[in-house]
DSSP file (Angstrom, degrees, kcal/mol; ACC not computed):
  #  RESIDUE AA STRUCTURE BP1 BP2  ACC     N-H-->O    O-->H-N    N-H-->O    O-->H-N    TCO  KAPPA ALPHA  PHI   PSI    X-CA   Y-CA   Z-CA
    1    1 A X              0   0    0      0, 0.0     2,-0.6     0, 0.0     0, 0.0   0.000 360.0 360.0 360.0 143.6  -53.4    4.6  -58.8
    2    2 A X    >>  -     0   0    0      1,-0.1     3,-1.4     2,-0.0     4,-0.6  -0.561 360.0-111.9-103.9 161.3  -56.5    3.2  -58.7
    3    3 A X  T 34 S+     0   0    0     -2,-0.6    -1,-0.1     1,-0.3     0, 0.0  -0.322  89.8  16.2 -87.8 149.7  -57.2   -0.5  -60.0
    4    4 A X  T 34 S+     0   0    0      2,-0.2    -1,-0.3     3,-0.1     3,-0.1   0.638 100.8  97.8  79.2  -1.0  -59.1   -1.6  -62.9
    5    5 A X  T <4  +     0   0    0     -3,-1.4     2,-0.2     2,-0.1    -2,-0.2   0.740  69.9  56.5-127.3 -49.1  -59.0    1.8  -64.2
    6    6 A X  S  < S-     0   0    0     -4,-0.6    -2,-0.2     1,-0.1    -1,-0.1  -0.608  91.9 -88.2 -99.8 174.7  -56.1    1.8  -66.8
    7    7 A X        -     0   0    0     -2,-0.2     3,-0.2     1,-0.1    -2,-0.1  -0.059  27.9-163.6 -42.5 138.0  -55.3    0.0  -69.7
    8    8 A X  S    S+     0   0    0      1,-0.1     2,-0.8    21,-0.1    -1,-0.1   0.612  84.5  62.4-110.4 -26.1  -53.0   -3.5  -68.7
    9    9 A X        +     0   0    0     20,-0.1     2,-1.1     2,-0.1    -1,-0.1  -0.490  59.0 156.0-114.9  69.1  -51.7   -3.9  -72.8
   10   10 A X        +     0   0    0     -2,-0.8     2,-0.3    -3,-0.2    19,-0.2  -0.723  34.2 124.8 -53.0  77.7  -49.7   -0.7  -73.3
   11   11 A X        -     0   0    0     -2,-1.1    17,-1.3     1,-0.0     2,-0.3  -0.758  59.5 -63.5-136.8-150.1  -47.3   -1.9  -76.4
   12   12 A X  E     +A   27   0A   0     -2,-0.3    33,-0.5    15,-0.2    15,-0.2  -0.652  48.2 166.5 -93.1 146.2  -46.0   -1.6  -79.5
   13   13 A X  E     -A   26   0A   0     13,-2.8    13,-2.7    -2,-0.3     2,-0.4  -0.778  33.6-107.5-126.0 169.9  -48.1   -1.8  -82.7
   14   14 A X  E     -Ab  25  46A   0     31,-1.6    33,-4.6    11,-0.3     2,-0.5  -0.907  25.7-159.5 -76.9 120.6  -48.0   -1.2  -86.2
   15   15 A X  E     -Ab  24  47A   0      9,-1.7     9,-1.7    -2,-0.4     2,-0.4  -0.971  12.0-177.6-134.5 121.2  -49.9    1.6  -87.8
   16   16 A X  E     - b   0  48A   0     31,-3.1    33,-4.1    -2,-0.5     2,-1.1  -0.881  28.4-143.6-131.7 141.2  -50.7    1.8  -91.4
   17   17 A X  E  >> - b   0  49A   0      5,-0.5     4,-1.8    -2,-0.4     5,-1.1  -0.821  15.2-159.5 -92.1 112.2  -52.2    3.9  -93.4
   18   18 A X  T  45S+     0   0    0     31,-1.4    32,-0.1    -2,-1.1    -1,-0.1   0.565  83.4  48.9 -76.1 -26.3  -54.0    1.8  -95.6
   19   19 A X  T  45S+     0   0    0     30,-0.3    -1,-0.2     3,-0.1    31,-0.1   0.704 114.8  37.2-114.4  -0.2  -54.3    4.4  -98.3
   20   20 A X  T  45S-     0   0    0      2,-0.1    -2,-0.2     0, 0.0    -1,-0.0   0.474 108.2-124.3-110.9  -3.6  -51.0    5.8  -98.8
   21   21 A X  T  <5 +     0   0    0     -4,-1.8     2,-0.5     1,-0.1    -3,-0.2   0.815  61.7 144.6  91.0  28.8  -49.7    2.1  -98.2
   22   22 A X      < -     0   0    0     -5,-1.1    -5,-0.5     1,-0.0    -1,-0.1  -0.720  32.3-159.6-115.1  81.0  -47.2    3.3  -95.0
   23   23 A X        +     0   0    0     -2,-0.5     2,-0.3    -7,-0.2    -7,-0.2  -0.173  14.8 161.8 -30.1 124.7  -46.2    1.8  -92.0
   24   24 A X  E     -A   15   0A   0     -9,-1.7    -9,-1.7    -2,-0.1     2,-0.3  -0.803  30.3-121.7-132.6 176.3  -44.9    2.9  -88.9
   25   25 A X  E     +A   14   0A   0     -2,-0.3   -11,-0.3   -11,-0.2     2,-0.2  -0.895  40.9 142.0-116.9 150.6  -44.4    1.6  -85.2
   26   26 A X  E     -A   13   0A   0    -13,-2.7   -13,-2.8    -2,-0.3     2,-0.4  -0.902  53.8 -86.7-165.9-178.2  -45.8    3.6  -82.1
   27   27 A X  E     +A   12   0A   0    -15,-0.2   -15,-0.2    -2,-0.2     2,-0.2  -0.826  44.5 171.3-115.1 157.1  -47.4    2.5  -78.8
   28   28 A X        -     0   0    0    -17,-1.3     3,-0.0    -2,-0.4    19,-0.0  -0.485  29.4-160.4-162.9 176.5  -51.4    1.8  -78.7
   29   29 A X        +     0   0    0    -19,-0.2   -20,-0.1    -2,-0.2   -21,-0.1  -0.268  60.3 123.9-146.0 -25.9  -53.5    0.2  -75.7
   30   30 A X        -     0   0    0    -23,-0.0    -2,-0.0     1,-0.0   -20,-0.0   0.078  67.2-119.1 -75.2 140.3  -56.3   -0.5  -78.4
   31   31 A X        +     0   0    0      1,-0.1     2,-0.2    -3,-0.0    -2,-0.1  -0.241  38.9 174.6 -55.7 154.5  -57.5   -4.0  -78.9
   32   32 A X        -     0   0    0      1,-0.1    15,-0.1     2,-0.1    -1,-0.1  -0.948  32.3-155.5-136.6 150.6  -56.9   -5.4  -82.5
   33   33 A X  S    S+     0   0    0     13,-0.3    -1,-0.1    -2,-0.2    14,-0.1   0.862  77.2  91.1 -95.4 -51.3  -57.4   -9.0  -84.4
   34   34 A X        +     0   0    0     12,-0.3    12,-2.6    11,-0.1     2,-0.3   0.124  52.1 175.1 -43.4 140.2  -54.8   -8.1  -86.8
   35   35 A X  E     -C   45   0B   0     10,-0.3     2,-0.3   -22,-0.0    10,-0.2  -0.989   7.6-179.7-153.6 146.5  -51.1   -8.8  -86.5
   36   36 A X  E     -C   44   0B   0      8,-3.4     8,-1.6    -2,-0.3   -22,-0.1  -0.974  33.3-102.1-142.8 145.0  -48.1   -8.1  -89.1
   37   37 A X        -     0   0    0     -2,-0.3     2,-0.3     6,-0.3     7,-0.3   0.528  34.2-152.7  20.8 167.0  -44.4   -8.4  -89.7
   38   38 A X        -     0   0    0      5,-0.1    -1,-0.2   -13,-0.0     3,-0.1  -0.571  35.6 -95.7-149.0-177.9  -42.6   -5.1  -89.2
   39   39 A X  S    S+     0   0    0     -2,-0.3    -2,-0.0     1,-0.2     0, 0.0   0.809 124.9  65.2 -49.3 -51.2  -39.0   -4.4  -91.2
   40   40 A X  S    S-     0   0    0      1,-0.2    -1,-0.2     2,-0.1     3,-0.1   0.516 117.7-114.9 -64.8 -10.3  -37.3   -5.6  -88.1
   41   41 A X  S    S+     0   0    0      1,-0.3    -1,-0.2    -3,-0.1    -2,-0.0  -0.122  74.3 129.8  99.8 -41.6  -38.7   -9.1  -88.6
   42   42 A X        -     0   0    0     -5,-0.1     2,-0.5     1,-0.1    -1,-0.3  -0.134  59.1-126.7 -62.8 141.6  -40.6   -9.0  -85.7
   43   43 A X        +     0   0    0     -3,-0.1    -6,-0.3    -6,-0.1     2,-0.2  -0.819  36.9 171.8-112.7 133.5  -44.4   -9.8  -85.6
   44   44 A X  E     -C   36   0B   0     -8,-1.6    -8,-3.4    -2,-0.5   -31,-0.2  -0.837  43.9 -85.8-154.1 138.5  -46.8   -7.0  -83.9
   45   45 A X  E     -C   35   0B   0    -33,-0.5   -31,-1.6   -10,-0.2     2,-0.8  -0.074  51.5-142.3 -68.5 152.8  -50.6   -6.0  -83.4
   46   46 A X  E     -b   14   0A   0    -12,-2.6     2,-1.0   -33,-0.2   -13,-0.3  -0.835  16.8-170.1-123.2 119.2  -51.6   -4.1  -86.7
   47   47 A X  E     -b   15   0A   0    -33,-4.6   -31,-3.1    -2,-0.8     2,-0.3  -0.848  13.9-140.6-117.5 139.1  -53.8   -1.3  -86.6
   48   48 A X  E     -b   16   0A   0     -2,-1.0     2,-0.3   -33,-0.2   -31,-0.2  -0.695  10.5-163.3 -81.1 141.9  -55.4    0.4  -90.1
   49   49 A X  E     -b   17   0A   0    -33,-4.1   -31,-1.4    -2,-0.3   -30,-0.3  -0.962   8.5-157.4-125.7 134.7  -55.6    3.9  -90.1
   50   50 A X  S    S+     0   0    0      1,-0.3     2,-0.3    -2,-0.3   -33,-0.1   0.343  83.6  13.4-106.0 -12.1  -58.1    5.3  -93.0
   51   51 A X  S    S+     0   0    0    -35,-0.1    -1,-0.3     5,-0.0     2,-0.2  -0.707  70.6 156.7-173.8 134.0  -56.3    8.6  -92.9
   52   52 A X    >   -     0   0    0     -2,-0.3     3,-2.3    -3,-0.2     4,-0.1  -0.830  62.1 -83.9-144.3 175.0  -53.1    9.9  -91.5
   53   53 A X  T 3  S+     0   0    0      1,-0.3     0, 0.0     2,-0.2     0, 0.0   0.401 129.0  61.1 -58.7   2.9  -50.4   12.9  -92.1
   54   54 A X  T 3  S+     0   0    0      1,-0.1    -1,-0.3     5,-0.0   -37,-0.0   0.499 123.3  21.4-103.3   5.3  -48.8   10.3  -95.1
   55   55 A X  S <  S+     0   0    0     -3,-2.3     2,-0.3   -35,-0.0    -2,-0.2   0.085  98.0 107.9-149.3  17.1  -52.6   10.5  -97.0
   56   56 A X     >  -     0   0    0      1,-0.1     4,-1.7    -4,-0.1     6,-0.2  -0.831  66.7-136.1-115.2 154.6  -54.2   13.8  -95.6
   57   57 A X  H  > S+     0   0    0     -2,-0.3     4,-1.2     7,-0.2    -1,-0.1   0.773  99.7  63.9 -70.6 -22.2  -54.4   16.6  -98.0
   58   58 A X  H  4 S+     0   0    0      2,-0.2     3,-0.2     1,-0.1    -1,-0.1   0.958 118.2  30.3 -66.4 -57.7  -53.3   19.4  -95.5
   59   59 A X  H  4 S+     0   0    0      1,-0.2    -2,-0.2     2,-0.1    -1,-0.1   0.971 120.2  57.3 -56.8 -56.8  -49.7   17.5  -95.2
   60   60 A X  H  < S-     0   0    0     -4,-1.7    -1,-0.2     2,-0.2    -2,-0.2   0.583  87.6-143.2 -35.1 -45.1  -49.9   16.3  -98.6
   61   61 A X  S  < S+     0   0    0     -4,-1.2     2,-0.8    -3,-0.2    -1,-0.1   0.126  73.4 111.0  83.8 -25.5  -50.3   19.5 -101.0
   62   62 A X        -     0   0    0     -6,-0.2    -1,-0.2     2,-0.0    -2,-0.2  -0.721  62.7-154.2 -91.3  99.0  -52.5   17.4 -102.8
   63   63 A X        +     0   0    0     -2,-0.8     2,-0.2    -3,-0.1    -7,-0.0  -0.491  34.9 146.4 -61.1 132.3  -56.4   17.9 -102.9
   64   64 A X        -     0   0    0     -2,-0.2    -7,-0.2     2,-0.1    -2,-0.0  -0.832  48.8-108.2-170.8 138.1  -58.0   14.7 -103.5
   65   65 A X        -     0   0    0     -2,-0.2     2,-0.3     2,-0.1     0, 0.0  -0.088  21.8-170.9 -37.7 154.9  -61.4   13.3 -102.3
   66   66 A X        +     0   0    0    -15,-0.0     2,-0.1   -10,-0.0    -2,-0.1  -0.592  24.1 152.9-143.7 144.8  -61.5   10.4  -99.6
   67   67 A X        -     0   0    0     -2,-0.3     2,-0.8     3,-0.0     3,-0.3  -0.745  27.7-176.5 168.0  65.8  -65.2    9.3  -99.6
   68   68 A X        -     0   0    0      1,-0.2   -18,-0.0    -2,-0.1     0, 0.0  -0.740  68.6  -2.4-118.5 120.5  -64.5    5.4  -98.3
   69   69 A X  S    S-     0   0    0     -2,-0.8    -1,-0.2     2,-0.0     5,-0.2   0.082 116.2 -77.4 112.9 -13.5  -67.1    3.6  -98.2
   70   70 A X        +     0   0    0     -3,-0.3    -3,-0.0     3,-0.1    -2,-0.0   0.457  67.2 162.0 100.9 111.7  -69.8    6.0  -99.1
   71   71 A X  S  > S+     0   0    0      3,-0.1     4,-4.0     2,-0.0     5,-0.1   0.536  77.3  44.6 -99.2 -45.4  -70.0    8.0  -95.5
   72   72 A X  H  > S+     0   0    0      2,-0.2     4,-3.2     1,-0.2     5,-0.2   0.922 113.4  45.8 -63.6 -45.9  -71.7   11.0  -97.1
   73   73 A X  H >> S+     0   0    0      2,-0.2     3,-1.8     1,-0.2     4,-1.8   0.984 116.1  46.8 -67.0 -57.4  -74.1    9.2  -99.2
   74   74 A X  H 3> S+     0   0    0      1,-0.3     4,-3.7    -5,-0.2     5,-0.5   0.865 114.4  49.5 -45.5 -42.4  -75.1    6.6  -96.0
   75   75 A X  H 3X>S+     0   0    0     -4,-4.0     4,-1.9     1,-0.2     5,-0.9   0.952 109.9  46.2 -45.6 -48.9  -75.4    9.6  -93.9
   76   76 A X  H <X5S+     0   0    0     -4,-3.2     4,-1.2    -3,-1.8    -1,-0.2   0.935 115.8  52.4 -63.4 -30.3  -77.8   11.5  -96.7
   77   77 A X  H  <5S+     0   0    0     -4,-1.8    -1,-0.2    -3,-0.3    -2,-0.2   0.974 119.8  32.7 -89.1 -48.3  -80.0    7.7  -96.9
   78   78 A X  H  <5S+     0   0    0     -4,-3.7    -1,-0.2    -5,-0.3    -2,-0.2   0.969 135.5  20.7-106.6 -12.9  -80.5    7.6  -93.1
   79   79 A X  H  <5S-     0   0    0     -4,-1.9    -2,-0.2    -5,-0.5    -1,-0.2   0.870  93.3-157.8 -60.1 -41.0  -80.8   10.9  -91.8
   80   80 A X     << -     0   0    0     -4,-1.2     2,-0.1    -5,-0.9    -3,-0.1  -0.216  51.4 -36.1  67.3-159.4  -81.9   12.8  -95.4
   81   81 A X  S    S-     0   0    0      1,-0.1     2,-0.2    -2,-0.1     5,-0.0  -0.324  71.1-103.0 -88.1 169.8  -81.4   15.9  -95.5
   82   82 A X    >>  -     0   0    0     -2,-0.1     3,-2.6     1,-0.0     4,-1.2  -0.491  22.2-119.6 -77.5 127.6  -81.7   18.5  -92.6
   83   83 A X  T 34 S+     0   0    0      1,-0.3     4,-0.5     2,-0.2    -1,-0.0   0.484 116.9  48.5 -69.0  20.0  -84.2   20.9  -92.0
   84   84 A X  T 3> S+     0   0    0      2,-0.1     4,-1.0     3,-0.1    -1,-0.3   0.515 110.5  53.1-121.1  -6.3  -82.0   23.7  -92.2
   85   85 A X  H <> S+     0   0    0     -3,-2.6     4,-1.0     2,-0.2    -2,-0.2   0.699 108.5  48.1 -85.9 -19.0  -80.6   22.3  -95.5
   86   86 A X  H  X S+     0   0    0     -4,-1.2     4,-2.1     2,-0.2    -3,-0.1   0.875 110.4  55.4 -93.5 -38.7  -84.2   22.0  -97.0
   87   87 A X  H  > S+     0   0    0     -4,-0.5     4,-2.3    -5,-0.3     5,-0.2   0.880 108.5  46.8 -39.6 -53.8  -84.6   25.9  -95.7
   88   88 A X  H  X S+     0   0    0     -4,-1.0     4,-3.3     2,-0.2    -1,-0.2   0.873 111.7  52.1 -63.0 -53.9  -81.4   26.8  -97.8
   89   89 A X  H  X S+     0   0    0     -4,-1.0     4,-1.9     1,-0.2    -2,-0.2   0.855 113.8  53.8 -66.4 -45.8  -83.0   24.6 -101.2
   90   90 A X  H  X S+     0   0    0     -4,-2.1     4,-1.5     2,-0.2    -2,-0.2   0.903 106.4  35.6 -48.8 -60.6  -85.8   26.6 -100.6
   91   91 A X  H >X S+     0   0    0     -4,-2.3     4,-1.6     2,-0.2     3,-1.1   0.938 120.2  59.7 -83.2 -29.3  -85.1   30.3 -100.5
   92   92 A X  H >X S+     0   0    0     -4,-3.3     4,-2.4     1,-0.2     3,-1.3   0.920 111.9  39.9 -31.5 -67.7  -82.4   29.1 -103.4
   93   93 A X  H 3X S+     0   0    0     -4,-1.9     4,-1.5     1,-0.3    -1,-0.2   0.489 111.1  53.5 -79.2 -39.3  -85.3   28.0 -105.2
   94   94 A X  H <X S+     0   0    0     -4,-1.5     4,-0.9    -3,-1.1    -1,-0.3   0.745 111.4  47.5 -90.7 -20.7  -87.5   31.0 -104.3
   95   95 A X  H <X S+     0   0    0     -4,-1.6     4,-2.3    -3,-1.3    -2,-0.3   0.859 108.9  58.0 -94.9 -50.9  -84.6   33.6 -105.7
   96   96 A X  H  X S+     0   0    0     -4,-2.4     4,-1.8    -5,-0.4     5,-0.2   0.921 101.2  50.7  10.6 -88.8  -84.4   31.4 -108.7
   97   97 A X  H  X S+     0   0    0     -4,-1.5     4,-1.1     1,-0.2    -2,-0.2   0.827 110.6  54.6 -27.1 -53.8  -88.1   31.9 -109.4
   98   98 A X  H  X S+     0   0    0     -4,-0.9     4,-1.7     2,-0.2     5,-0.3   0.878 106.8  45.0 -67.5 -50.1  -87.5   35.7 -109.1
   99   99 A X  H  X S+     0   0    0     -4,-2.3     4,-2.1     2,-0.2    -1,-0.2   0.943 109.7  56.5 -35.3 -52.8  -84.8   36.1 -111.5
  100  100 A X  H  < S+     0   0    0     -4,-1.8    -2,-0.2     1,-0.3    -1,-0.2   0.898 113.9  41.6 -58.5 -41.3  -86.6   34.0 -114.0
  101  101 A X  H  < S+     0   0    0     -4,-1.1    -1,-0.3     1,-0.3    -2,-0.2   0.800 109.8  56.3 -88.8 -29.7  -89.5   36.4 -113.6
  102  102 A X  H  <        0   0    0     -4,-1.7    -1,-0.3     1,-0.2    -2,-0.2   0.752 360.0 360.0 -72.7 -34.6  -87.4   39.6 -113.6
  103  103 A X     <        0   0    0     -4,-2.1    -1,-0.2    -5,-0.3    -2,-0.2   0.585 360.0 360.0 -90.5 360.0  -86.1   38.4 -116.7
């Protein structure tokens, strides 16, 4: 193997899903600040997970938005929209018109 090249903190963490409120243990290499408790008593690196198979709708059955933080709206404020999205608003817009006039 060569050195310097993999991960030196392979261990166990704690991984929570932060919106379905769930905890598990698994093994991680990724740095954290966070540390928690487990069941076992034992104290462990904590990672937050913003969506996982205890919170996703595919697992779930359950359709429900997750929107955290805004992503969509910051995306729309610093990109805006796309030119192939403005294309789209457009011939909408233009078939619109046409109706209106047909009618």
């Amino acid at each position: 193997m060569q050195k310097e090249l993999h991960p030196e903190s392979y261990r166990t963490v704690i991984f929570r899903d932060i919106n379905a409120n769930v905890s598990w243990l698994g093994k991680s290499c990724a740095k954290t600040r966070d540390t928690d408790t487990f069941e076992d008593g034992k104290e462990y690196p904590l990672i937050k997970l913003e969506i996982s198979s205890e919170s996703h709708p595919f697992f779930t059955g359950k359709m429900q938005y997750v929107d955290t933080a805004g992503r969509i709206d910051k995306f729309n404020k610093k990109f805006g929209k796309s030119r192939f999205a403005k294309k789209i608003e457009e011939a909408e817009a233009e078939a619109e018109a046409t109706t209106s006039e047909e009618a």
